[in-house]
mmCIF file as Biopython writes it, N, C-alpha, C and O atoms, coordinates in Angstrom:
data_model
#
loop_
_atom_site.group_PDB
_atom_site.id
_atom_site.type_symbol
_atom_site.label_atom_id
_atom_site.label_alt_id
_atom_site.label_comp_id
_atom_site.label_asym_id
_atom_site.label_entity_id
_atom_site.label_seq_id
_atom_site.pdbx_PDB_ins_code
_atom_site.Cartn_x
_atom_site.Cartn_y
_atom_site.Cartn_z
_atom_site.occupancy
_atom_site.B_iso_or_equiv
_atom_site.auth_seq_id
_atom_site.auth_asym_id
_atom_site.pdbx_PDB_model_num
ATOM 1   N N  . UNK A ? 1  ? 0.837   -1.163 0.000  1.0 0.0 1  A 1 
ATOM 2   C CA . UNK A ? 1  ? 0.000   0.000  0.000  1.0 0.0 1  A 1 
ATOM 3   C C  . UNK A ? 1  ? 0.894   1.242  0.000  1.0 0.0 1  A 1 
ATOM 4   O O  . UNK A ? 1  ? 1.850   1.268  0.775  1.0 0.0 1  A 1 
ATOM 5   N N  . UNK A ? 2  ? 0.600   2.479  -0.978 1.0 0.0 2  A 1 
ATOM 6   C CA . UNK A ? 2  ? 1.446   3.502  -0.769 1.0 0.0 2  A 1 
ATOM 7   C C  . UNK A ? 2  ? 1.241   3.907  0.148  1.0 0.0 2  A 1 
ATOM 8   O O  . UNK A ? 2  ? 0.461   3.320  0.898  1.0 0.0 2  A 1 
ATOM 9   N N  . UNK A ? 3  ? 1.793   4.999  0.487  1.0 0.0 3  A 1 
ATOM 10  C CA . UNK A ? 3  ? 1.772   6.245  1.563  1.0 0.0 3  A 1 
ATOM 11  C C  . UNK A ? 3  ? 0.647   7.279  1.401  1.0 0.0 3  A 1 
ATOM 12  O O  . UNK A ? 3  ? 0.083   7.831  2.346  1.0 0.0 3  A 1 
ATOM 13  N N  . UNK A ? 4  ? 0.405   7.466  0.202  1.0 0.0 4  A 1 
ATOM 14  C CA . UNK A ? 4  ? -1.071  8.410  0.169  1.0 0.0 4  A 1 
ATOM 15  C C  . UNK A ? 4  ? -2.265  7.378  0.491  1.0 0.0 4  A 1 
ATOM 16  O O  . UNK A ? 4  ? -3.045  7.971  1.235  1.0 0.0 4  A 1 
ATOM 17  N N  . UNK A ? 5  ? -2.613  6.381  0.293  1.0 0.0 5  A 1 
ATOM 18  C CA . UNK A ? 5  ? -2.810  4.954  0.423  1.0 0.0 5  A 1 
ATOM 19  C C  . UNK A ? 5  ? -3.457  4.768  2.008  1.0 0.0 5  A 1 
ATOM 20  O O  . UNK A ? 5  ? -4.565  4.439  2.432  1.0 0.0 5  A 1 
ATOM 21  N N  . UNK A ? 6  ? -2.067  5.187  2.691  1.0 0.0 6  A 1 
ATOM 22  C CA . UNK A ? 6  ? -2.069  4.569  4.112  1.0 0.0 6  A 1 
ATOM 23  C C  . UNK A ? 6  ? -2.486  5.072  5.105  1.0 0.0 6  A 1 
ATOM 24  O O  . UNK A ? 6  ? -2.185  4.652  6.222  1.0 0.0 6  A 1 
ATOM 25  N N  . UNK A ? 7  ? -3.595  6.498  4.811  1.0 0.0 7  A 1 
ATOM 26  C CA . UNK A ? 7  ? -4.369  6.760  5.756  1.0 0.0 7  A 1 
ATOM 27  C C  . UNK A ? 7  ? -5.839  6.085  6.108  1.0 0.0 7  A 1 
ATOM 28  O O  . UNK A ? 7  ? -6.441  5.756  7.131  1.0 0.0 7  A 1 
ATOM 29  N N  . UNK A ? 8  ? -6.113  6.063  4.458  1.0 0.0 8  A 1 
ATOM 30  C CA . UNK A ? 8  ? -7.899  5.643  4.603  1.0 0.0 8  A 1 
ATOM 31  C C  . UNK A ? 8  ? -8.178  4.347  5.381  1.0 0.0 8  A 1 
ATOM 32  O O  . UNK A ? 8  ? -9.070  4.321  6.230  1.0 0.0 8  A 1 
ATOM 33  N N  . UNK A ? 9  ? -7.558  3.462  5.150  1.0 0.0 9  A 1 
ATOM 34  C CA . UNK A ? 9  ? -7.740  1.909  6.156  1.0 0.0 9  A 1 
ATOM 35  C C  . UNK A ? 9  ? -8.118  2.268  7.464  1.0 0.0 9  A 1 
ATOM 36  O O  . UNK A ? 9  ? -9.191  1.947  7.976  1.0 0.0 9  A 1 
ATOM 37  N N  . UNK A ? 10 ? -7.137  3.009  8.062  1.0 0.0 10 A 1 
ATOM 38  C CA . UNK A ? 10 ? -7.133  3.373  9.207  1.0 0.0 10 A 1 
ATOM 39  C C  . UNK A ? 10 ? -8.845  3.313  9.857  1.0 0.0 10 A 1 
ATOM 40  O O  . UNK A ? 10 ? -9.437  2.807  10.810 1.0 0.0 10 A 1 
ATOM 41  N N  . UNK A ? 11 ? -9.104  4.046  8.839  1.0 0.0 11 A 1 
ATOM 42  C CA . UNK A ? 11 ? -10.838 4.001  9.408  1.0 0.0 11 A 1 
ATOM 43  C C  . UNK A ? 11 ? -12.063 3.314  8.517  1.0 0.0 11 A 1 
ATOM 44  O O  . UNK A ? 11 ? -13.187 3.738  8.250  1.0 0.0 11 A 1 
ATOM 45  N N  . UNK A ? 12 ? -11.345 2.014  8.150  1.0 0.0 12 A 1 
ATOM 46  C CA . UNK A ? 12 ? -12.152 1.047  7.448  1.0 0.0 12 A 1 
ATOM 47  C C  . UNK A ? 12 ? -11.996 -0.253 8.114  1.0 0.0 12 A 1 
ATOM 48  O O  . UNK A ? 12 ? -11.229 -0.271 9.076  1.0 0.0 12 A 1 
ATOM 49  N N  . UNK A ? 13 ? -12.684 -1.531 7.722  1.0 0.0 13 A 1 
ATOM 50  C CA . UNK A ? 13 ? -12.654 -2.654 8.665  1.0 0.0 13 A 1 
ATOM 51  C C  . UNK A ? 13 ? -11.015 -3.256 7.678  1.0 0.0 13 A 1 
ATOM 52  O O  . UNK A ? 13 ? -10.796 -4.451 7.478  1.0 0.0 13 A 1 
ATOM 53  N N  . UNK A ? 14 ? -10.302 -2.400 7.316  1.0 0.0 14 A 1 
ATOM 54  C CA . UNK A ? 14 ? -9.142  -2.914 6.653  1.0 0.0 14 A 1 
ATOM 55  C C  . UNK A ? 14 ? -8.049  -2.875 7.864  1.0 0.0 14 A 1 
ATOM 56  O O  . UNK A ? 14 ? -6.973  -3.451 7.702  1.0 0.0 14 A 1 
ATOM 57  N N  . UNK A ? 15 ? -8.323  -2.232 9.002  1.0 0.0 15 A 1 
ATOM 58  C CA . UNK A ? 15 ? -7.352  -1.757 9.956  1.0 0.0 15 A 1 
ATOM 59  C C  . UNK A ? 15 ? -6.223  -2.860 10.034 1.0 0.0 15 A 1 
ATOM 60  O O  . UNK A ? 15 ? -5.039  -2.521 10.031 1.0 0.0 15 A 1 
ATOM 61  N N  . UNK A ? 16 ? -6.589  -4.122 10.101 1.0 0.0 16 A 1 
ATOM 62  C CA . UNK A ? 16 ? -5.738  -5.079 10.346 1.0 0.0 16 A 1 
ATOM 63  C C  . UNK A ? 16 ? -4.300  -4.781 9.490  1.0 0.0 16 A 1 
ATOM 64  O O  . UNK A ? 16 ? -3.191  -4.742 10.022 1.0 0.0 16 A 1 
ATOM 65  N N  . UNK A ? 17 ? -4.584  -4.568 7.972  1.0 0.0 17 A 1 
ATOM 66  C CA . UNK A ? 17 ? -3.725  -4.292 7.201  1.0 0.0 17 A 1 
ATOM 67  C C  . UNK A ? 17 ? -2.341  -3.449 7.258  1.0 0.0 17 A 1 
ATOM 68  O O  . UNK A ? 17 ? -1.338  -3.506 6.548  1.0 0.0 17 A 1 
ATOM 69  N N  . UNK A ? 18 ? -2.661  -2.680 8.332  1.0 0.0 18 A 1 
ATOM 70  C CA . UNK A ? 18 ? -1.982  -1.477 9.096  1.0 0.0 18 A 1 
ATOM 71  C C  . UNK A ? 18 ? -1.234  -1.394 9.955  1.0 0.0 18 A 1 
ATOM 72  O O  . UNK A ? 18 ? -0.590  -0.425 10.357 1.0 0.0 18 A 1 
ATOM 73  N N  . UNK A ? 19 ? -1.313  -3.235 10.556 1.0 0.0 19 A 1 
ATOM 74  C CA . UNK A ? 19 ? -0.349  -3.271 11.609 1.0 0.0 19 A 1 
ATOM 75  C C  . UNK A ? 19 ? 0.882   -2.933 11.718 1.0 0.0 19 A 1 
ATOM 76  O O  . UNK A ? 19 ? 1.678   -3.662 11.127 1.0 0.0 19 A 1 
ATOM 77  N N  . UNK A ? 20 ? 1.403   -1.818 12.443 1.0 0.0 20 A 1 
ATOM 78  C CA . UNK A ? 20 ? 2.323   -1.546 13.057 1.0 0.0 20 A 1 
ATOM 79  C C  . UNK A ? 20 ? 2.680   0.069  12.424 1.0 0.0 20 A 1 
ATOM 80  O O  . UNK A ? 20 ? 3.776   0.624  12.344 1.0 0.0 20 A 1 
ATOM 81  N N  . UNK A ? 21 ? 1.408   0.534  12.047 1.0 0.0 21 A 1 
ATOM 82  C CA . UNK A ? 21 ? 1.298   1.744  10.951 1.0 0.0 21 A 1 
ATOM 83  C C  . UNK A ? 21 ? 1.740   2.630  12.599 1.0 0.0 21 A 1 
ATOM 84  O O  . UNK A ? 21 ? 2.270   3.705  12.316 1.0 0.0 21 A 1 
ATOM 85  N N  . UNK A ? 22 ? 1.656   2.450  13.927 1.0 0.0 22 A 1 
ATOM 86  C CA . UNK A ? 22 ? 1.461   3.626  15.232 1.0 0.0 22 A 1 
ATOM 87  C C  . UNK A ? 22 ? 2.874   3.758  14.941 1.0 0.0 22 A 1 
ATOM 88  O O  . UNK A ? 22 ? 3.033   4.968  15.103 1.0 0.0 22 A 1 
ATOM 89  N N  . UNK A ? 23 ? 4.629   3.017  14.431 1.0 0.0 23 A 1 
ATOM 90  C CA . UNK A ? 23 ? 5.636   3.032  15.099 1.0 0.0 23 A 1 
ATOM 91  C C  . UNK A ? 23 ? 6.129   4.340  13.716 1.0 0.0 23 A 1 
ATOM 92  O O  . UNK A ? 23 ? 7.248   4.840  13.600 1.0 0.0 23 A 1 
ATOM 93  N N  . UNK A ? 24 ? 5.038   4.592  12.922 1.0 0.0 24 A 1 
ATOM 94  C CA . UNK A ? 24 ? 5.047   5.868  11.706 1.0 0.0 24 A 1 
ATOM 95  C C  . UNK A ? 24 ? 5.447   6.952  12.716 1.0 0.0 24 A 1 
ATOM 96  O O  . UNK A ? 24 ? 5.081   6.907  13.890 1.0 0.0 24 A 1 
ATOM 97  N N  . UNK A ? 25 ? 6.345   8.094  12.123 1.0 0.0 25 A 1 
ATOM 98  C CA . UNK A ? 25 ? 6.788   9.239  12.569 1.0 0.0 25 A 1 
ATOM 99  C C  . UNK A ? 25 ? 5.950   10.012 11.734 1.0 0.0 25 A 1 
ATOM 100 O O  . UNK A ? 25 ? 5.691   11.049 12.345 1.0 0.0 25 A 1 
ATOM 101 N N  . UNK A ? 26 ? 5.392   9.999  10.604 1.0 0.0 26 A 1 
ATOM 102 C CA . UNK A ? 26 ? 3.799   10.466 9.728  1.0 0.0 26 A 1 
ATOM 103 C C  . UNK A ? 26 ? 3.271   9.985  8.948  1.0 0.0 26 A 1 
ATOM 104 O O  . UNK A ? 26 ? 3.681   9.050  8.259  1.0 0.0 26 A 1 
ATOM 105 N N  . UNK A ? 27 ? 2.130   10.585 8.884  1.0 0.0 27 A 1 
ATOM 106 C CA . UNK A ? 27 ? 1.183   9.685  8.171  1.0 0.0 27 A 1 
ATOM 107 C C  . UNK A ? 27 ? 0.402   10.590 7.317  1.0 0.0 27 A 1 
ATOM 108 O O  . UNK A ? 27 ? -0.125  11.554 7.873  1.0 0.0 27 A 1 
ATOM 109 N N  . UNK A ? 28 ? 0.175   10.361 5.472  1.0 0.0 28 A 1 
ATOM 110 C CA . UNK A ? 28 ? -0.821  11.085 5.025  1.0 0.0 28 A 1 
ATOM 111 C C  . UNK A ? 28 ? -2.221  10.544 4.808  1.0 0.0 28 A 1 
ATOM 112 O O  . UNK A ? 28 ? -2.453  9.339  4.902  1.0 0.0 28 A 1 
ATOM 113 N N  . UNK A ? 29 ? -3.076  11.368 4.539  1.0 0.0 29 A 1 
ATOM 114 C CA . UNK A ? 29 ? -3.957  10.432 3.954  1.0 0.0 29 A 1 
ATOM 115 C C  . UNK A ? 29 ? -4.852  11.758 2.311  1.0 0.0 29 A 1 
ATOM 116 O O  . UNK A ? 29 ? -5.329  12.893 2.344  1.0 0.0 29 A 1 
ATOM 117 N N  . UNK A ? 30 ? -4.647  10.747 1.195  1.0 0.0 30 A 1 
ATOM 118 C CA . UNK A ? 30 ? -4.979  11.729 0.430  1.0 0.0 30 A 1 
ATOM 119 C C  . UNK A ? 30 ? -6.747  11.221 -0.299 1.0 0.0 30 A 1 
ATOM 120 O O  . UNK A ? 30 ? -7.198  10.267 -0.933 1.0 0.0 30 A 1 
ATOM 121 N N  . UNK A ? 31 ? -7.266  12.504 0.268  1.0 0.0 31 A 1 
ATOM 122 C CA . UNK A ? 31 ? -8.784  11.865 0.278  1.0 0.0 31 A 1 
ATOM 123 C C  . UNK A ? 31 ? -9.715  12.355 -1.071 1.0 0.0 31 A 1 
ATOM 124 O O  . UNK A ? 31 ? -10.935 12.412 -1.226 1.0 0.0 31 A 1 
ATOM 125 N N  . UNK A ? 32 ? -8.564  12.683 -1.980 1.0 0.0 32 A 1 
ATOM 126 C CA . UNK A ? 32 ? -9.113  12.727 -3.440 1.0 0.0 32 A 1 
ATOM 127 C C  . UNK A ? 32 ? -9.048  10.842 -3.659 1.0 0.0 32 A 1 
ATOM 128 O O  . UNK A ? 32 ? -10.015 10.551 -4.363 1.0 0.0 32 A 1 
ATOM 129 N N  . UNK A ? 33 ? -8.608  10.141 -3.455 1.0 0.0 33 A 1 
ATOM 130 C CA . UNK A ? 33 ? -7.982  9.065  -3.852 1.0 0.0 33 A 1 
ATOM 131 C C  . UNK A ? 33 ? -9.081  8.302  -2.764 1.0 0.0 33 A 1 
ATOM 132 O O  . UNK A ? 33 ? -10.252 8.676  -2.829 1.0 0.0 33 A 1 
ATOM 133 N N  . UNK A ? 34 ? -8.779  7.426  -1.943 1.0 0.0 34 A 1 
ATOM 134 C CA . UNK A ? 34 ? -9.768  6.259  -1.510 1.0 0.0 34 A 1 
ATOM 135 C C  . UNK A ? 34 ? -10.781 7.421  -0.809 1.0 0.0 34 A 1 
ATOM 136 O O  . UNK A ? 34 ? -10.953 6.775  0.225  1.0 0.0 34 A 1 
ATOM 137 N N  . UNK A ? 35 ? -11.508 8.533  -0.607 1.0 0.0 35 A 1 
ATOM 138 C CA . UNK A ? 35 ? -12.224 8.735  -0.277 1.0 0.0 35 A 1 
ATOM 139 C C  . UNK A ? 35 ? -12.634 9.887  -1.477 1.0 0.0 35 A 1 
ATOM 140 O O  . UNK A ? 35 ? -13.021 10.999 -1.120 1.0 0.0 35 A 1 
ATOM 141 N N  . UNK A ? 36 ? -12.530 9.568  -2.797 1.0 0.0 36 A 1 
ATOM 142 C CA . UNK A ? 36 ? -13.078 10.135 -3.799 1.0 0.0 36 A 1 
ATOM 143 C C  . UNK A ? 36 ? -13.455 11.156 -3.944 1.0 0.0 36 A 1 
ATOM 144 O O  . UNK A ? 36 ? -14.405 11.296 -4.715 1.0 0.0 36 A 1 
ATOM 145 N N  . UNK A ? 37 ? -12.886 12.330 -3.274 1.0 0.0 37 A 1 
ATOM 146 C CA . UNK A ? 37 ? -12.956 13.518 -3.616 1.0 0.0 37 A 1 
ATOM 147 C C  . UNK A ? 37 ? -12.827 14.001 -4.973 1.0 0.0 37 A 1 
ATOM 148 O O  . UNK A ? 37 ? -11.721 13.663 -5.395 1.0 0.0 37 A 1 
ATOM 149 N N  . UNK A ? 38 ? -13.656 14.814 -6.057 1.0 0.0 38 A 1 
ATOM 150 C CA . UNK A ? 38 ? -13.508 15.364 -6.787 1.0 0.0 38 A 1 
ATOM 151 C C  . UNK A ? 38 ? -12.247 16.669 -6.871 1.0 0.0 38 A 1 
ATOM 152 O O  . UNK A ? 38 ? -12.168 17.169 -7.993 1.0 0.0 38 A 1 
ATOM 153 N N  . UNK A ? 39 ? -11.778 16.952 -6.357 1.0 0.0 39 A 1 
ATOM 154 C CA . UNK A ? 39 ? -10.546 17.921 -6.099 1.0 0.0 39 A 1 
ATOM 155 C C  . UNK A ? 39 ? -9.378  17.054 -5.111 1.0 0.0 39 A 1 
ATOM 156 O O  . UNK A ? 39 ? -9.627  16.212 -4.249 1.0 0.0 39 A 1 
ATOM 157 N N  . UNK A ? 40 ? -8.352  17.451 -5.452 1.0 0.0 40 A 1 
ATOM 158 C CA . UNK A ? 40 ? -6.766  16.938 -4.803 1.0 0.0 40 A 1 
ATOM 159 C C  . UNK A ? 40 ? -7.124  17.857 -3.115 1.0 0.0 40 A 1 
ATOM 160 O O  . UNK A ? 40 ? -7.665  18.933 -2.856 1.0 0.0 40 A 1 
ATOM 161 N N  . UNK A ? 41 ? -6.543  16.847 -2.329 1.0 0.0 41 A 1 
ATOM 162 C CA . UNK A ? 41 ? -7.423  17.416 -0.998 1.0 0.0 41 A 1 
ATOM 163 C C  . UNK A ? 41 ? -6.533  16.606 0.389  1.0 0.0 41 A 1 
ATOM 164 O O  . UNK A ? 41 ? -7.081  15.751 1.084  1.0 0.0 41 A 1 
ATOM 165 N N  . UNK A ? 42 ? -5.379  16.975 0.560  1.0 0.0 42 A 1 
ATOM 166 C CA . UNK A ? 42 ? -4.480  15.974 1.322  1.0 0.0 42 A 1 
ATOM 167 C C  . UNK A ? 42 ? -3.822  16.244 2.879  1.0 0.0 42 A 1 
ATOM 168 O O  . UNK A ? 42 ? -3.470  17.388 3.170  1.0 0.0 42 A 1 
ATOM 169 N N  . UNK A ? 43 ? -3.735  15.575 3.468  1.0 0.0 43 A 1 
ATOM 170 C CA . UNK A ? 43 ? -3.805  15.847 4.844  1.0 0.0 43 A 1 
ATOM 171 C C  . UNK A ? 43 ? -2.135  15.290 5.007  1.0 0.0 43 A 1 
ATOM 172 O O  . UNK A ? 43 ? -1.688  14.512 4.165  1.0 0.0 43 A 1 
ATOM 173 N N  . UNK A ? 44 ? -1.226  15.799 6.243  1.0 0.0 44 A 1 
ATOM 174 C CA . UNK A ? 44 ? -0.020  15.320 6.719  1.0 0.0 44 A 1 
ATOM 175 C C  . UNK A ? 44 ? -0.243  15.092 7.885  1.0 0.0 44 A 1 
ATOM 176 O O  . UNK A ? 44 ? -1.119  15.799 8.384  1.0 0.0 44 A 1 
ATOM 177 N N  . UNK A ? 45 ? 0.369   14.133 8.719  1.0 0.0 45 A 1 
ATOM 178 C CA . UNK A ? 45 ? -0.361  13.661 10.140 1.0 0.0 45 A 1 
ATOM 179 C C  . UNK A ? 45 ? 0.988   13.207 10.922 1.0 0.0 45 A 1 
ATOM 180 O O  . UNK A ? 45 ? 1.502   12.101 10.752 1.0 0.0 45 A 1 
ATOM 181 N N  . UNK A ? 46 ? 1.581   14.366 11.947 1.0 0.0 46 A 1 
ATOM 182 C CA . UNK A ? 46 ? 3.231   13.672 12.280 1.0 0.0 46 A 1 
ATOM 183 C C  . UNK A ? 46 ? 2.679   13.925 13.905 1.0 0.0 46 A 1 
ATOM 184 O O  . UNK A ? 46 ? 1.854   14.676 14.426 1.0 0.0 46 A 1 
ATOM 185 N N  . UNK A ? 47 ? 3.662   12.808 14.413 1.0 0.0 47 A 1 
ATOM 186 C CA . UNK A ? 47 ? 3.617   12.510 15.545 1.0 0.0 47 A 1 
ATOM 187 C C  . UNK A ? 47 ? 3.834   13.644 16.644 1.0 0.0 47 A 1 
ATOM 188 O O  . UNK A ? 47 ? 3.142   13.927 17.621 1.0 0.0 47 A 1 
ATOM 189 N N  . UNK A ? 48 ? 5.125   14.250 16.125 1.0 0.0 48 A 1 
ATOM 190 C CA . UNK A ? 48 ? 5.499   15.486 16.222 1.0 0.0 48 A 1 
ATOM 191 C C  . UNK A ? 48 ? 5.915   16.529 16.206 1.0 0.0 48 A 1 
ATOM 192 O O  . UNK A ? 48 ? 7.086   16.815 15.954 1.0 0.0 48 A 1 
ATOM 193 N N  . UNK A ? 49 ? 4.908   17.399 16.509 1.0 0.0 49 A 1 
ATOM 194 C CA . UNK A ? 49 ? 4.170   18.620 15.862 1.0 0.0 49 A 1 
ATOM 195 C C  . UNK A ? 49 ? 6.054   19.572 15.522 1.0 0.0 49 A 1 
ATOM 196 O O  . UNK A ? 49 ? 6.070   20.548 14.772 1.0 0.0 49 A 1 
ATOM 197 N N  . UNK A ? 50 ? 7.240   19.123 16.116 1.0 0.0 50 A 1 
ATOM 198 C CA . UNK A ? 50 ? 8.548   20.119 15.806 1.0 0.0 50 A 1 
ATOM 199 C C  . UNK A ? 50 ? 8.835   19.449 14.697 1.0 0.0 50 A 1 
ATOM 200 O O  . UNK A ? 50 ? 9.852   19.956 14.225 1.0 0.0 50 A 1 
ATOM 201 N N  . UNK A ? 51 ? 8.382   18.385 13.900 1.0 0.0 51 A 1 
ATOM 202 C CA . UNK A ? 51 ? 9.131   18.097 12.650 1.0 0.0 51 A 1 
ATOM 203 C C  . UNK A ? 51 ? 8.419   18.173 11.625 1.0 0.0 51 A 1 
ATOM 204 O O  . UNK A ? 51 ? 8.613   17.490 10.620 1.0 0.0 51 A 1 
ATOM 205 N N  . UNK A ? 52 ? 7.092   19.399 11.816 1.0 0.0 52 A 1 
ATOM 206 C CA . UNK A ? 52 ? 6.279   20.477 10.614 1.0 0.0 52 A 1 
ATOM 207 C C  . UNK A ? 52 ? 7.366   21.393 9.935  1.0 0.0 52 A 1 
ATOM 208 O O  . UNK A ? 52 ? 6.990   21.952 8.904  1.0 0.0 52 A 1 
ATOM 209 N N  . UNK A ? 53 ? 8.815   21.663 10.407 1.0 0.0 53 A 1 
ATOM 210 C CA . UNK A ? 53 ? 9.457   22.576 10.315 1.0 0.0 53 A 1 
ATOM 211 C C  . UNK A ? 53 ? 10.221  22.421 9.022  1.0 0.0 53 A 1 
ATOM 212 O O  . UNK A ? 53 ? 10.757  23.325 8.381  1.0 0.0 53 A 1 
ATOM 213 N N  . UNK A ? 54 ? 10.176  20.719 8.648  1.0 0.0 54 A 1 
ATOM 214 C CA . UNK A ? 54 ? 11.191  19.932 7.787  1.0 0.0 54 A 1 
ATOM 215 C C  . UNK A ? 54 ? 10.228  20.121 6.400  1.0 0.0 54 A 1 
ATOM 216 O O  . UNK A ? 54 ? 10.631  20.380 5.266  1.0 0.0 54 A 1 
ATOM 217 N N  . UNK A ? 55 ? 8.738   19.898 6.878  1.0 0.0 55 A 1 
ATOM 218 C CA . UNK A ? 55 ? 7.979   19.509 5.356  1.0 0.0 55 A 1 
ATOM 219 C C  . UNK A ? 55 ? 7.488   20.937 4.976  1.0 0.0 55 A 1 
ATOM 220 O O  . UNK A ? 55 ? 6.694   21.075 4.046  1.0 0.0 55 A 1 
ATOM 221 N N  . UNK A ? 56 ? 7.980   22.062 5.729  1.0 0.0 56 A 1 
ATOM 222 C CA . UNK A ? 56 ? 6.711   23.495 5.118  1.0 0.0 56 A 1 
ATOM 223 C C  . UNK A ? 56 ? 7.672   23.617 3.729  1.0 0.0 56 A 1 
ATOM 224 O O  . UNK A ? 56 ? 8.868   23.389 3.546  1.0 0.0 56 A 1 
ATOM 225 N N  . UNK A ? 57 ? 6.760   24.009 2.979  1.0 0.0 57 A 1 
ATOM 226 C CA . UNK A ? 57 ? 6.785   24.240 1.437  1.0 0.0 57 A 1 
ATOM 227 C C  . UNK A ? 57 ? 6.109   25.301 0.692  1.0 0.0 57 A 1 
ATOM 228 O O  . UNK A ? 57 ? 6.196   24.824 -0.439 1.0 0.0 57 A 1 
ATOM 229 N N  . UNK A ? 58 ? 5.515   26.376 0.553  1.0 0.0 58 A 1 
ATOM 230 C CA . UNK A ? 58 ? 4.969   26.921 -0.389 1.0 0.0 58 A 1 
ATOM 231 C C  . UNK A ? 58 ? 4.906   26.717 -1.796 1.0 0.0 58 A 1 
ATOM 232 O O  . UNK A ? 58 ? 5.831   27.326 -2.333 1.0 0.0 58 A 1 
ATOM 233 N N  . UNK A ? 59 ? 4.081   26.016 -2.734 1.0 0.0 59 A 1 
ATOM 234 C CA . UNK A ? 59 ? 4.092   26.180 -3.925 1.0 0.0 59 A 1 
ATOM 235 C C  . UNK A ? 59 ? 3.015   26.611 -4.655 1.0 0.0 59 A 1 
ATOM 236 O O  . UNK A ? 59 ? 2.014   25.996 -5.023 1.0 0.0 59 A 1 
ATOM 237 N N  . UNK A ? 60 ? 3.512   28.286 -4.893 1.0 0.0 60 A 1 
ATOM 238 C CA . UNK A ? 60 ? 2.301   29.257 -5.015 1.0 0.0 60 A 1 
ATOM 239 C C  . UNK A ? 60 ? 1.487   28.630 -6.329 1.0 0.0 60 A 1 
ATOM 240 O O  . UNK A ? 60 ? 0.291   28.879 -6.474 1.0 0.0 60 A 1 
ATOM 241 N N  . UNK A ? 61 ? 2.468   27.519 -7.595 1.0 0.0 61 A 1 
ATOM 242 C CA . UNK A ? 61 ? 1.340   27.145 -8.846 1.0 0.0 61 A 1 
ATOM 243 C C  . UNK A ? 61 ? 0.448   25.878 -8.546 1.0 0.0 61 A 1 
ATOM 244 O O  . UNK A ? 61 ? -0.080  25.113 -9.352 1.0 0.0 61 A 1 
ATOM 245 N N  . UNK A ? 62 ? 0.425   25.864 -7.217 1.0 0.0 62 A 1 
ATOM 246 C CA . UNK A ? 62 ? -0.726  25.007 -6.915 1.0 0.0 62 A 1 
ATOM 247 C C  . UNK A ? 62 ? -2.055  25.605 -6.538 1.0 0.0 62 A 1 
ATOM 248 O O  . UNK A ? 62 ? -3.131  25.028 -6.697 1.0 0.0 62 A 1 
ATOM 249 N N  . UNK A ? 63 ? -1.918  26.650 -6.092 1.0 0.0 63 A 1 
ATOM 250 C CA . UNK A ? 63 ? -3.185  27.264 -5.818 1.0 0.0 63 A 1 
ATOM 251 C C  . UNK A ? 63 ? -3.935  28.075 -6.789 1.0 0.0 63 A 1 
ATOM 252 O O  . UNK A ? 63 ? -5.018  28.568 -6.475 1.0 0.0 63 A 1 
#
């Protein structure tokens, strides 16, 4: 399972699939993709909150 992939289980009866997904330092989940959003729509999920500092990015031709 990818990494954009490896959020949605989490809250499906797939959980099993996931074992050992807690020892993750982050986690995305991109909910254009298994939760079919019509627009790109993606979440970052880190354990902790001081290593937001590594992934900030601006990329103004996305918006």
């Amino acid at each position: 399972m990818g990494a954009a992939y490896g959020g949605a289980p989490i809250l499906s009866n797939h959980y099993a699939r996931l074992e050992g997904i807690e020892r993750a330092n982050s986690l995305t989940v991109d909910f254009h993709k298994m939760f079919f959003q019509p627009i790109s729509c993606s979440t970052v999920l880190l354990k902790n909150k001081n290593h937001f500092e590594y992934i900030q990015h601006n990329a103004y031709y996305l918006n």
